[in-house]
PQR file with spaces between the fields and no chain letter, atoms N, CA, C, O and H, PARSE charges and radii, in Angstrom:
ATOM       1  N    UNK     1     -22.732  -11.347  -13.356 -0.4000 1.5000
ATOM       2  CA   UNK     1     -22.659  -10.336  -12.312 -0.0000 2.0000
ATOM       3  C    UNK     1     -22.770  -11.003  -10.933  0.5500 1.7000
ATOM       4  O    UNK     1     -23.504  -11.981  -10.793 -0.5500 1.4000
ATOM       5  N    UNK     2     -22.081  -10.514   -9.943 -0.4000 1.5000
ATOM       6  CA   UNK     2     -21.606  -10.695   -8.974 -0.0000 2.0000
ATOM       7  C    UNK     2     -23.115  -10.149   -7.854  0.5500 1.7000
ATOM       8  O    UNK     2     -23.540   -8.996   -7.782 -0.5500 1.4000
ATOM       9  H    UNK     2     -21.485   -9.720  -10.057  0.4000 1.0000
ATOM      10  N    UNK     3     -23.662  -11.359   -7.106 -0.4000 1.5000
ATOM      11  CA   UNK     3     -24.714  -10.477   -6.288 -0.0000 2.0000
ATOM      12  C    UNK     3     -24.228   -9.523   -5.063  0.5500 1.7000
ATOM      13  O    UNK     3     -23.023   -9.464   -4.819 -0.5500 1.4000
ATOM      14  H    UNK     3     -23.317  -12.296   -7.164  0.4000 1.0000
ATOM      15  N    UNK     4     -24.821   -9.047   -4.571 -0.4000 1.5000
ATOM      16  CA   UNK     4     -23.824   -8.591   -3.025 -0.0000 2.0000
ATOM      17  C    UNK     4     -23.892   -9.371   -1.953  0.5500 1.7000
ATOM      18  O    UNK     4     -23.237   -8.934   -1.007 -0.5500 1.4000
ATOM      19  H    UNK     4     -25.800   -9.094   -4.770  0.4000 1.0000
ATOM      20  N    UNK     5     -24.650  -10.724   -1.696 -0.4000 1.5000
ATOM      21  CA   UNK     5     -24.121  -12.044   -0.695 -0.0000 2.0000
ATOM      22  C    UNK     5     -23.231  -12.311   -1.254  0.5500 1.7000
ATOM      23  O    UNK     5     -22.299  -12.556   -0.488 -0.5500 1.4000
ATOM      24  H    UNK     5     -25.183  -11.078   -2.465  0.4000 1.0000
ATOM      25  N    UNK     6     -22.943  -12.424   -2.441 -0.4000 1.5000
ATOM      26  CA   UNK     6     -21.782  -13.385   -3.261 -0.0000 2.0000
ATOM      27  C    UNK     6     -20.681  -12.857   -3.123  0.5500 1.7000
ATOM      28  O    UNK     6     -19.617  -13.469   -3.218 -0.5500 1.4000
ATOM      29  H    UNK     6     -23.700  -12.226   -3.063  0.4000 1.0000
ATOM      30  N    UNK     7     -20.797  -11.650   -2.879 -0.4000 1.5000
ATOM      31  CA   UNK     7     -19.291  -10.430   -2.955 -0.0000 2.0000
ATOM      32  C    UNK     7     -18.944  -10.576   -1.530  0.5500 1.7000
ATOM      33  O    UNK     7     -17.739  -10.804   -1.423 -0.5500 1.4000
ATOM      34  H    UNK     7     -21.661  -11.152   -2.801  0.4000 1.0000
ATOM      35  N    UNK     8     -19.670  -10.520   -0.181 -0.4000 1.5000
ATOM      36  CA   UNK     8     -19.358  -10.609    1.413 -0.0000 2.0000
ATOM      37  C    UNK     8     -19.142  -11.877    1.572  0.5500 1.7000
ATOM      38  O    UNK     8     -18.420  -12.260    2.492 -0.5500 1.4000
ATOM      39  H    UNK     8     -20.649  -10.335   -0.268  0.4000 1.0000
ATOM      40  N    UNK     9     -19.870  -12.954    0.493 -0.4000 1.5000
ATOM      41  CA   UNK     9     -19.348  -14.458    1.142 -0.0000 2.0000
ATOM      42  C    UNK     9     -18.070  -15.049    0.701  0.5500 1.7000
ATOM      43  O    UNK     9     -17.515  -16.048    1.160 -0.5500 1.4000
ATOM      44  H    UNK     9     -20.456  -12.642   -0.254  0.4000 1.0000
ATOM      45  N    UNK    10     -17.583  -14.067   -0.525 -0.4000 1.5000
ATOM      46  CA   UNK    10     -16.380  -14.240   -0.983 -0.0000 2.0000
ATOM      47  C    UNK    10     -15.181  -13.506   -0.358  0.5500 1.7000
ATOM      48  O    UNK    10     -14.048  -13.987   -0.360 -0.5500 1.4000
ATOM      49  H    UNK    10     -18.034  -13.256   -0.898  0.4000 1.0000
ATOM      50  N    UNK    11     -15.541  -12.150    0.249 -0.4000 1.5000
ATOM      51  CA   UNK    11     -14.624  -11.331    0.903 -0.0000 2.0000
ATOM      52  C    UNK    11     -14.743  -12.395    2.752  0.5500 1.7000
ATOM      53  O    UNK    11     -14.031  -12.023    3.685 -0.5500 1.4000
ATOM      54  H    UNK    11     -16.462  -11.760    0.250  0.4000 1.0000
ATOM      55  N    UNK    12     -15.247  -13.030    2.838 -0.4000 1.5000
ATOM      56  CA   UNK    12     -15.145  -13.667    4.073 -0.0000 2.0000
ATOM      57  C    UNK    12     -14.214  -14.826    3.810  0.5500 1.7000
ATOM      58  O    UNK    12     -13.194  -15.117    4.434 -0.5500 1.4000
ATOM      59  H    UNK    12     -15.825  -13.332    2.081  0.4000 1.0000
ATOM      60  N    UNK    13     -14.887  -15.579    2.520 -0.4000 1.5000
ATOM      61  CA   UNK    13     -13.756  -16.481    2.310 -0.0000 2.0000
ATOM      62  C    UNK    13     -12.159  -16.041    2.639  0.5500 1.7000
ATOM      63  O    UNK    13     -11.472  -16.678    3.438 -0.5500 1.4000
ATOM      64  H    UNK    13     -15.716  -15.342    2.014  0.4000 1.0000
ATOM      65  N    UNK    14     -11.566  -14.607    1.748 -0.4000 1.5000
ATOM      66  CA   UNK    14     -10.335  -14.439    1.332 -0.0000 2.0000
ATOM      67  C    UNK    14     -10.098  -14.286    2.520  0.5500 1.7000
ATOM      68  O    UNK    14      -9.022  -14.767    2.873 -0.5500 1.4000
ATOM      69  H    UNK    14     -12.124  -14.090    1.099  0.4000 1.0000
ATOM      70  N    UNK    15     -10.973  -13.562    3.660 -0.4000 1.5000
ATOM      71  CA   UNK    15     -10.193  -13.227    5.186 -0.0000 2.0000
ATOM      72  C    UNK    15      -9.670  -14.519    5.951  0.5500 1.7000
ATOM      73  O    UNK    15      -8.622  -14.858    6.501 -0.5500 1.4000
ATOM      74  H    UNK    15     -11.847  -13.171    3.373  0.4000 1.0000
ATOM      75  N    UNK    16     -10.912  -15.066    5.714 -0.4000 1.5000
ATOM      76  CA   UNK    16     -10.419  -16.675    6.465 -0.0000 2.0000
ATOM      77  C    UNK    16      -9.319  -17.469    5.968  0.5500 1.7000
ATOM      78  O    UNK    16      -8.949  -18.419    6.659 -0.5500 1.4000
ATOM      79  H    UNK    16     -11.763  -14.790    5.268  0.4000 1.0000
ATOM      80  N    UNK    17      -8.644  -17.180    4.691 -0.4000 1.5000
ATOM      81  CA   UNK    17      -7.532  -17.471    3.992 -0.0000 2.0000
ATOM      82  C    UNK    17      -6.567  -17.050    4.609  0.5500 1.7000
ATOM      83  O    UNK    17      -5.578  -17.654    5.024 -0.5500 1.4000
ATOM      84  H    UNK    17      -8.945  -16.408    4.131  0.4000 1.0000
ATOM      85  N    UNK    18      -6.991  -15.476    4.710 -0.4000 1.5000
ATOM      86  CA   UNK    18      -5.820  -14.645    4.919 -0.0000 2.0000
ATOM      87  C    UNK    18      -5.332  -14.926    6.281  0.5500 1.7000
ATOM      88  O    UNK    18      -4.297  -14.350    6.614 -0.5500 1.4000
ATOM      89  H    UNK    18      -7.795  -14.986    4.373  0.4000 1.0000
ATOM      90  N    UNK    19      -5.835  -15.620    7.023 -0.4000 1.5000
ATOM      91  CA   UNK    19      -6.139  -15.479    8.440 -0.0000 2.0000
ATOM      92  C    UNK    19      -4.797  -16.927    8.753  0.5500 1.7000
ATOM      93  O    UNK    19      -3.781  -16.748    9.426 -0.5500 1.4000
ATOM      94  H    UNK    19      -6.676  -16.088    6.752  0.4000 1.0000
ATOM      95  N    UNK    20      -5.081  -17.941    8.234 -0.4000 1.5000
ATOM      96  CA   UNK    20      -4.724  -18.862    8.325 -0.0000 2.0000
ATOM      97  C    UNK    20      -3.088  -19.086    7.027  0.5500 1.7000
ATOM      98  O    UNK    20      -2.569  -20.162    6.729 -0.5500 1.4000
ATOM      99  H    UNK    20      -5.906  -18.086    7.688  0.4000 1.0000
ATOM     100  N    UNK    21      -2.665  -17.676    6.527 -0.4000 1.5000
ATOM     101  CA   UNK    21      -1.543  -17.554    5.855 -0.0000 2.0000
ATOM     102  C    UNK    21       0.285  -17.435    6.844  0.5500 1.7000
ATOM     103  O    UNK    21       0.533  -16.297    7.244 -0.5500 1.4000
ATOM     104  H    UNK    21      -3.087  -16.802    6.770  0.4000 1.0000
ATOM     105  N    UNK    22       0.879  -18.029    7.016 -0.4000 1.5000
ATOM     106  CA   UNK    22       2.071  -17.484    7.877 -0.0000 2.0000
ATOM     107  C    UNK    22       2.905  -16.361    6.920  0.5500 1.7000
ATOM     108  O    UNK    22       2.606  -15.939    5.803 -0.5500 1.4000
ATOM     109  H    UNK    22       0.678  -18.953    6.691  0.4000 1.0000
ATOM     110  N    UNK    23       3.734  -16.129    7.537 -0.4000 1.5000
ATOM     111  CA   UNK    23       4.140  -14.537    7.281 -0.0000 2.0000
ATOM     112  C    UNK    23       5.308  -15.126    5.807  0.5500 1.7000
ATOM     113  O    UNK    23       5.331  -16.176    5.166 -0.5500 1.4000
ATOM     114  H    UNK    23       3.977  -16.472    8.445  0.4000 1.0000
ATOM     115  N    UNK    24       5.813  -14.364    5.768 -0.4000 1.5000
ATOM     116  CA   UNK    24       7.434  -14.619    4.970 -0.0000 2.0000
ATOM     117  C    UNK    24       8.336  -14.346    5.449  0.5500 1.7000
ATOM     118  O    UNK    24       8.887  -13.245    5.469 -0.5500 1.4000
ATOM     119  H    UNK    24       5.794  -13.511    6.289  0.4000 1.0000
ATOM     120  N    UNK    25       8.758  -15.674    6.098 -0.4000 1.5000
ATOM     121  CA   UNK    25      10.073  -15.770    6.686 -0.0000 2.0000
ATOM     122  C    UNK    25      11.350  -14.829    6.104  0.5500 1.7000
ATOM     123  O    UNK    25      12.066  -14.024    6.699 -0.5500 1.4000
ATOM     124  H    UNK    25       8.310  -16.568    6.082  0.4000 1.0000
ATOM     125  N    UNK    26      11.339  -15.159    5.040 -0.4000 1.5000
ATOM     126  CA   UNK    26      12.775  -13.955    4.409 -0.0000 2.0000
ATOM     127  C    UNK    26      13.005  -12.598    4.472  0.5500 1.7000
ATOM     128  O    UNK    26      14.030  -11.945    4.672 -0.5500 1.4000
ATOM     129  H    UNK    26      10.757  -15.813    4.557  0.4000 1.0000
ATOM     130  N    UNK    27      11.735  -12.265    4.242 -0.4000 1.5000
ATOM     131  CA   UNK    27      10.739  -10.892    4.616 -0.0000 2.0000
ATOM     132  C    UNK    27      11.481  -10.572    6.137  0.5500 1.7000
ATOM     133  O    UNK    27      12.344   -9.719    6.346 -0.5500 1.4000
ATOM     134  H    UNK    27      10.902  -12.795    4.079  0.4000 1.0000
ATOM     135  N    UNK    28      10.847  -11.564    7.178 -0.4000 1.5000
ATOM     136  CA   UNK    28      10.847  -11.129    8.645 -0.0000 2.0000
ATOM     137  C    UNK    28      12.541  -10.993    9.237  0.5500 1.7000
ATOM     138  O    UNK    28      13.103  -10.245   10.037 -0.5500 1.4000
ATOM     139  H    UNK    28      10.146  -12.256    7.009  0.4000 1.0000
ATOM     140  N    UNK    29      13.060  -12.376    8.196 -0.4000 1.5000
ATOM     141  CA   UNK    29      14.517  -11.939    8.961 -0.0000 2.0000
ATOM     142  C    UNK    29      15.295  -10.714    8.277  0.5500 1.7000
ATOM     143  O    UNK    29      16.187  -10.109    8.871 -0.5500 1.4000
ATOM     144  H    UNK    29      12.603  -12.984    7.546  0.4000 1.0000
ATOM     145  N    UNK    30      14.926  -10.439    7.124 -0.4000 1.5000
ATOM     146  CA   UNK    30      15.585   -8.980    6.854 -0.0000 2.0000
ATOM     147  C    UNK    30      15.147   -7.917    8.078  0.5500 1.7000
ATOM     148  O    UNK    30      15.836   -7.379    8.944 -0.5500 1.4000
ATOM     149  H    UNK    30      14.201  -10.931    6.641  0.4000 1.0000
ATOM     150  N    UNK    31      13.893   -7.850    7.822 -0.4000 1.5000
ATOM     151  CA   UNK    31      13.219   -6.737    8.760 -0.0000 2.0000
ATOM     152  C    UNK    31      13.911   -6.943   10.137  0.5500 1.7000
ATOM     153  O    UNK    31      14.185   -5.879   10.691 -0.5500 1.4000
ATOM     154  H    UNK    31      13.333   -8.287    7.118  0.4000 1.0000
ATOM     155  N    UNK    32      14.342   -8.352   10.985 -0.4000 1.5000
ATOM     156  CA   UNK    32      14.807   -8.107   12.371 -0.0000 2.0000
ATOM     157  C    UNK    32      16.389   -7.879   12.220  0.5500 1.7000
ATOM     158  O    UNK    32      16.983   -6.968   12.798 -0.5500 1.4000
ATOM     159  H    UNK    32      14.119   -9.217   10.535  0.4000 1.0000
ATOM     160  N    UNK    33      17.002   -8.819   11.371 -0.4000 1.5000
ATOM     161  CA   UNK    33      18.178   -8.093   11.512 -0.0000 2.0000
ATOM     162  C    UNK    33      18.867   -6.326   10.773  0.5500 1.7000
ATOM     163  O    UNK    33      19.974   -5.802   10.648 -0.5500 1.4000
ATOM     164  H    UNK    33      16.520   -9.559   10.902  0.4000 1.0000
ATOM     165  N    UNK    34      17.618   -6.008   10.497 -0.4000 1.5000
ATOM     166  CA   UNK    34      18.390   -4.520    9.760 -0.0000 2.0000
ATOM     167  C    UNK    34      18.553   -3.568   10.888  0.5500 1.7000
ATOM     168  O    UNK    34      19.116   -2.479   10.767 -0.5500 1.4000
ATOM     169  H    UNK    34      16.719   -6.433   10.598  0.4000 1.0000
ATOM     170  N    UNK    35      17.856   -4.182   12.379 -0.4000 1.5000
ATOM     171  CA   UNK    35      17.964   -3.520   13.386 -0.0000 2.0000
ATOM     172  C    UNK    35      16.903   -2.250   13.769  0.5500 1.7000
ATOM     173  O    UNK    35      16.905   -1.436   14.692 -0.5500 1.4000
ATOM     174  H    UNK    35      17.399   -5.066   12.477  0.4000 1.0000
ATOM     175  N    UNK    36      15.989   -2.475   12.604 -0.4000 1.5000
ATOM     176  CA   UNK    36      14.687   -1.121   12.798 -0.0000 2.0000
ATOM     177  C    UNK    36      14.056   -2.006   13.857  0.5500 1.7000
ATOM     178  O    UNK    36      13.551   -1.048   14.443 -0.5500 1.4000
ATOM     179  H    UNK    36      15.987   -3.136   11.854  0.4000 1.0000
ATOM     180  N    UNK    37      13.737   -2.862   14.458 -0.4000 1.5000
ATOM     181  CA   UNK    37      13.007   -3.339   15.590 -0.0000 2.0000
ATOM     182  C    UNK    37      13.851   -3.917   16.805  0.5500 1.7000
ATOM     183  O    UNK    37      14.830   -4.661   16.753 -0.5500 1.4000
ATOM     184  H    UNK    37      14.148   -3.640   13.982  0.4000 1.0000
ATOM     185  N    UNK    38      13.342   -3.486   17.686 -0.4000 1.5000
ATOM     186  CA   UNK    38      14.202   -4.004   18.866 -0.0000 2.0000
ATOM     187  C    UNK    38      13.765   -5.083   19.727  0.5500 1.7000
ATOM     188  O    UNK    38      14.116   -5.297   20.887 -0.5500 1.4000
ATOM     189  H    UNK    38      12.547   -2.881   17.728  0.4000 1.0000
ATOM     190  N    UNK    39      13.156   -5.572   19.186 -0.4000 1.5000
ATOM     191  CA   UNK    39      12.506   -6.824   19.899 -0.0000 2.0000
ATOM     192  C    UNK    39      11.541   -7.529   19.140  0.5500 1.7000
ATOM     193  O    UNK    39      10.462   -7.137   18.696 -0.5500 1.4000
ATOM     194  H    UNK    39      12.871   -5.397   18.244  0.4000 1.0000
ATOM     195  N    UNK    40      12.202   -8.832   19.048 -0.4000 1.5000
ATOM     196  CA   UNK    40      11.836  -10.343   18.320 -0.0000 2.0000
ATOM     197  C    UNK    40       9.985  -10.247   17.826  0.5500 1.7000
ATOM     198  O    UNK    40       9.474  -10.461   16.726 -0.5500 1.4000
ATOM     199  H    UNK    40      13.079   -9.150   19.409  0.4000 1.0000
ATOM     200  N    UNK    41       9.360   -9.850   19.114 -0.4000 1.5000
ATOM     201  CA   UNK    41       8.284   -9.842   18.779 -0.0000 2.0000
ATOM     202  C    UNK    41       7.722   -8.510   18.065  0.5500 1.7000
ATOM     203  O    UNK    41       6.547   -8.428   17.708 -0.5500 1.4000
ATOM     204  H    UNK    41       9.775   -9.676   20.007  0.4000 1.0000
ATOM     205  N    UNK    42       8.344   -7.823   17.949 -0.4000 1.5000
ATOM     206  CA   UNK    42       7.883   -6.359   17.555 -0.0000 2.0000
ATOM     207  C    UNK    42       8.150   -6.553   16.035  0.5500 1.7000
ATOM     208  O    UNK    42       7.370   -5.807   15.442 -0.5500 1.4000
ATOM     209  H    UNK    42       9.299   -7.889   18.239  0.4000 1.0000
ATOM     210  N    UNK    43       8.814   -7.145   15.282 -0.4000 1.5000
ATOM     211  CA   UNK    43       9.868   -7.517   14.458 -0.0000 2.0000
ATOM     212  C    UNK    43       8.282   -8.619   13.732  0.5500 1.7000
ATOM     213  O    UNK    43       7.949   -8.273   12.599 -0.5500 1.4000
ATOM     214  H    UNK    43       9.447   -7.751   15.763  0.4000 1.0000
ATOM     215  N    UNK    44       7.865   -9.207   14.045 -0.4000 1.5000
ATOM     216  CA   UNK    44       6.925  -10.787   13.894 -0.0000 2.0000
ATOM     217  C    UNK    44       5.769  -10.090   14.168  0.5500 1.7000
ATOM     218  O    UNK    44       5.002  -10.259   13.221 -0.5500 1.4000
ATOM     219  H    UNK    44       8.136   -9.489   14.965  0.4000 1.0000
ATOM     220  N    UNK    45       5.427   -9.599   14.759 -0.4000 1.5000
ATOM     221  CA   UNK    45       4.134   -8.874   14.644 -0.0000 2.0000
ATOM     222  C    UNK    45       3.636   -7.607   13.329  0.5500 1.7000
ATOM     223  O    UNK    45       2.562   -7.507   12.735 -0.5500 1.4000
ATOM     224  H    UNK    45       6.050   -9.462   15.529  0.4000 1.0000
ATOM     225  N    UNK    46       4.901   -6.765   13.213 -0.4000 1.5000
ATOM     226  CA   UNK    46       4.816   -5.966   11.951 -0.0000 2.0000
ATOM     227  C    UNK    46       4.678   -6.860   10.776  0.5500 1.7000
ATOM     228  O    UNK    46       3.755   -6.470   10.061 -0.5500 1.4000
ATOM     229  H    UNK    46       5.774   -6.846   13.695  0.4000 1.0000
ATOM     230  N    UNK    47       5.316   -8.005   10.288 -0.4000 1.5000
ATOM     231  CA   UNK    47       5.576   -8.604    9.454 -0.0000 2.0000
ATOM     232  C    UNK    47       4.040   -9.622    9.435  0.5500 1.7000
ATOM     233  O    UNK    47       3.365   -9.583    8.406 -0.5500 1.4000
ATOM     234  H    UNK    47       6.066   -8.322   10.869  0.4000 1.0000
ATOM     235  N    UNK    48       3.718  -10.222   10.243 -0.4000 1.5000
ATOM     236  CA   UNK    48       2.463  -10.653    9.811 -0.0000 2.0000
ATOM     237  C    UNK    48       1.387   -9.802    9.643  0.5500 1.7000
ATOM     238  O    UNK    48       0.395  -10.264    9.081 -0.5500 1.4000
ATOM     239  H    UNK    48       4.266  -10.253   11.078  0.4000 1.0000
ATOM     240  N    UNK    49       1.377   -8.356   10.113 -0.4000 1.5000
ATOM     241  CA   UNK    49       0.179   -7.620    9.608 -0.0000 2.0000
ATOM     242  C    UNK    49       0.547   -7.219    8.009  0.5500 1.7000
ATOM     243  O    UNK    49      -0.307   -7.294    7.126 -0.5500 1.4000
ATOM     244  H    UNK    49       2.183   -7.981   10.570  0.4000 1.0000
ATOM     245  N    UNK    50       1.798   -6.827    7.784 -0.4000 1.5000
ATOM     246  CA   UNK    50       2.025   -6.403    6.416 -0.0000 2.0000
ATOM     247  C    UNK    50       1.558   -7.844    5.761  0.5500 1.7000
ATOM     248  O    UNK    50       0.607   -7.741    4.986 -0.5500 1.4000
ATOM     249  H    UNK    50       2.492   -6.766    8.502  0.4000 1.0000
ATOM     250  N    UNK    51       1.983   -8.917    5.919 -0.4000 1.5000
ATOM     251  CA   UNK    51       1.888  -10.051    4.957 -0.0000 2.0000
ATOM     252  C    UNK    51       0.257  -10.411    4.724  0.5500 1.7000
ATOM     253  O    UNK    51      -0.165  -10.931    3.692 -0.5500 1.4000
ATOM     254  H    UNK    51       2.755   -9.000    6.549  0.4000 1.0000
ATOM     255  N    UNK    52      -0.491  -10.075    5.756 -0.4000 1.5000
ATOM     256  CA   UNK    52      -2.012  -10.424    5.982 -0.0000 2.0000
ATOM     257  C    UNK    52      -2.414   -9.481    5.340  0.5500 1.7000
ATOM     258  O    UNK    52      -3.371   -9.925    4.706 -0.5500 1.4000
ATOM     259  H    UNK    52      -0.148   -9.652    6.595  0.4000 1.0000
ATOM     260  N    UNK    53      -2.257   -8.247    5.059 -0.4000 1.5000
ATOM     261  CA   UNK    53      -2.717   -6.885    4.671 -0.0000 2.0000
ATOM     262  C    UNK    53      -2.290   -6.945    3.096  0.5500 1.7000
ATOM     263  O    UNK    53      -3.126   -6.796    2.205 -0.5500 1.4000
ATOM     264  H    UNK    53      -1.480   -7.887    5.574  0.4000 1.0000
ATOM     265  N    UNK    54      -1.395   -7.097    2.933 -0.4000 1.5000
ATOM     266  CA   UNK    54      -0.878   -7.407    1.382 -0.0000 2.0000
ATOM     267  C    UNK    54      -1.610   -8.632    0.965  0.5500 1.7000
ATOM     268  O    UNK    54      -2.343   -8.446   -0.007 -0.5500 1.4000
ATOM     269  H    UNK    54      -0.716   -7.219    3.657  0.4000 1.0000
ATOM     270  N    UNK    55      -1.603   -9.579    1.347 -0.4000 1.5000
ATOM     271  CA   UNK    55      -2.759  -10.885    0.648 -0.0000 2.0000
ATOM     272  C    UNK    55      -4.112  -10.254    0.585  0.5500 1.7000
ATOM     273  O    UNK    55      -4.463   -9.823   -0.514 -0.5500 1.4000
ATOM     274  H    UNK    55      -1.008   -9.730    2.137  0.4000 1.0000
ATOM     275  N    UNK    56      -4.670  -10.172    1.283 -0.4000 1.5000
ATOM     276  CA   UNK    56      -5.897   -9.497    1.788 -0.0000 2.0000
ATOM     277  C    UNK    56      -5.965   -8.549    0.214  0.5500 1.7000
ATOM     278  O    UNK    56      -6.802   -8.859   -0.634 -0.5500 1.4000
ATOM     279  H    UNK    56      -4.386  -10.522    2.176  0.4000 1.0000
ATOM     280  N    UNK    57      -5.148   -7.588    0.025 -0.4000 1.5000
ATOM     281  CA   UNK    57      -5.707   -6.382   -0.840 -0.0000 2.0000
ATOM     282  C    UNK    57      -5.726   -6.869   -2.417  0.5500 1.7000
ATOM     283  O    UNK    57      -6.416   -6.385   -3.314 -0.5500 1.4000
ATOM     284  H    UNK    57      -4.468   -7.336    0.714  0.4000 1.0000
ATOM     285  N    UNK    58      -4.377   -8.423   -2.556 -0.4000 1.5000
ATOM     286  CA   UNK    58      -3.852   -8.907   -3.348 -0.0000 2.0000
ATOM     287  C    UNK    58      -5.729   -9.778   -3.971  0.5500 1.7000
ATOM     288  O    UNK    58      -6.517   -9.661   -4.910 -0.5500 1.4000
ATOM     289  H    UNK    58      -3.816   -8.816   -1.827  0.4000 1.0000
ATOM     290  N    UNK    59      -5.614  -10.429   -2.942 -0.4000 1.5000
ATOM     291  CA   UNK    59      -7.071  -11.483   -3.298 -0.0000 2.0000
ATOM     292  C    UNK    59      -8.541  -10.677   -3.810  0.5500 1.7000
ATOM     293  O    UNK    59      -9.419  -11.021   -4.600 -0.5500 1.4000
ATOM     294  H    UNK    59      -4.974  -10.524   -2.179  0.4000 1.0000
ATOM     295  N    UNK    60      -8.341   -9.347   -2.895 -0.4000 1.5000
ATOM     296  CA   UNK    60      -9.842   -9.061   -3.360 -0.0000 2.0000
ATOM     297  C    UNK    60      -9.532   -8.126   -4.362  0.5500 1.7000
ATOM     298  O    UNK    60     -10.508   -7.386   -4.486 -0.5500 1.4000
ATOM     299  H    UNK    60      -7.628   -9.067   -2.252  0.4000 1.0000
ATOM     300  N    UNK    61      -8.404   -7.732   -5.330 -0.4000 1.5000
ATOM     301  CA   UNK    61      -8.035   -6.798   -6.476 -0.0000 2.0000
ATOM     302  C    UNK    61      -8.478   -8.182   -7.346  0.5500 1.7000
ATOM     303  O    UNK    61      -9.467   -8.166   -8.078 -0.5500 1.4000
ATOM     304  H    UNK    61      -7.611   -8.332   -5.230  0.4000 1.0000
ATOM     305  N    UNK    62      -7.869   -9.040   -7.225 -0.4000 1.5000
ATOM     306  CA   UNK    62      -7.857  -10.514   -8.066 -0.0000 2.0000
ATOM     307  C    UNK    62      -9.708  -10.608   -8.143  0.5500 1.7000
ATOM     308  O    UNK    62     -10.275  -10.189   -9.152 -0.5500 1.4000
ATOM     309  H    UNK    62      -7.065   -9.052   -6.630  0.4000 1.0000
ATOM     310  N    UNK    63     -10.470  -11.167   -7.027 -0.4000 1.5000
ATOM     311  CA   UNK    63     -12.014  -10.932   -6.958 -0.0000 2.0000
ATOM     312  C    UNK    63     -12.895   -9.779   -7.858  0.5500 1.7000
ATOM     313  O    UNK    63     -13.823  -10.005   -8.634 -0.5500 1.4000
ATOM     314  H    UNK    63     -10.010  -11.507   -6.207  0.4000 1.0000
ATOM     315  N    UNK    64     -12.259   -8.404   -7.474 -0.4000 1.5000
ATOM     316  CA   UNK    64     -12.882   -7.360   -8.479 -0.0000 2.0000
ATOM     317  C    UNK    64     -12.914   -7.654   -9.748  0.5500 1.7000
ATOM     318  O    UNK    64     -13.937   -7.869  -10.398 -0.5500 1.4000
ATOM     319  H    UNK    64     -11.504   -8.220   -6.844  0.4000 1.0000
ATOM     320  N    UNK    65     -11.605   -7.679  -10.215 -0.4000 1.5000
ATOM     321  CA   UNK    65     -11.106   -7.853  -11.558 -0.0000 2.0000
ATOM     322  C    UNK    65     -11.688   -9.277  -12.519  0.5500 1.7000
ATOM     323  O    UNK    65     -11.719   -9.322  -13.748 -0.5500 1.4000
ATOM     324  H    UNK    65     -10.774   -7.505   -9.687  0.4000 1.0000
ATOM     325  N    UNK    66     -12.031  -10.150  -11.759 -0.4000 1.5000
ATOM     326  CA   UNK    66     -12.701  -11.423  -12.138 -0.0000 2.0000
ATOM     327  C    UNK    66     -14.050  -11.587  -12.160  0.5500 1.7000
ATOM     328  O    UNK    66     -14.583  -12.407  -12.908 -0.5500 1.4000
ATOM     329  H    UNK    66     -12.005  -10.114  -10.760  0.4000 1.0000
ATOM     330  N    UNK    67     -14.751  -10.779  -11.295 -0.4000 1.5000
ATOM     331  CA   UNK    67     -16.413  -10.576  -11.269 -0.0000 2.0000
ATOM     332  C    UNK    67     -16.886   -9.274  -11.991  0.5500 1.7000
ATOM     333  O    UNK    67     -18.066   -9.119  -12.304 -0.5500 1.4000
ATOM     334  H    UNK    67     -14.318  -10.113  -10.688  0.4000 1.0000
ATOM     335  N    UNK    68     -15.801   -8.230  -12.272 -0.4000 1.5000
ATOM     336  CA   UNK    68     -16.816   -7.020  -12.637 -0.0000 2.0000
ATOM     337  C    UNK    68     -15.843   -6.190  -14.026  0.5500 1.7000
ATOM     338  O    UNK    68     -16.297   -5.193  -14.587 -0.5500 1.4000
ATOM     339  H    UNK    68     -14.842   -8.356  -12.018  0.4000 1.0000
């Protein structure tokens, strides 16, 4: 069993992972050229929150499922 320091020092780990992940390029150039964004950065900014947000939920489903 998993203590609850062990569970926040592990959910800190995955952020600091997540933090330091770059986006998916293939991902981002679909998304800018399908023309739903109108600007380069608007386009690169959606795409690294989805990619950070998807690891993020990916790692700590993986964490649950392995400690409990």
């Amino acid at each position: 069993m998993l203590t609850l320091l062990q569970f926040i020092f592990a959910l800190f780990l995955i952020w600091l992972y997540v933090q330091q992940t770059p986006p998916d390029n293939e991902f981002f150039i679909t998304a800018f050229d399908s023309g739903f964004f109108s600007h380069y950065d608007e386009a690169k900014h959606f795409v690294k929150i989805i990619s950070r947000v998807s690891l993020f939920l990916f790692l700590l489903l993986s964490l649950i499922v392995a400690y409990f």
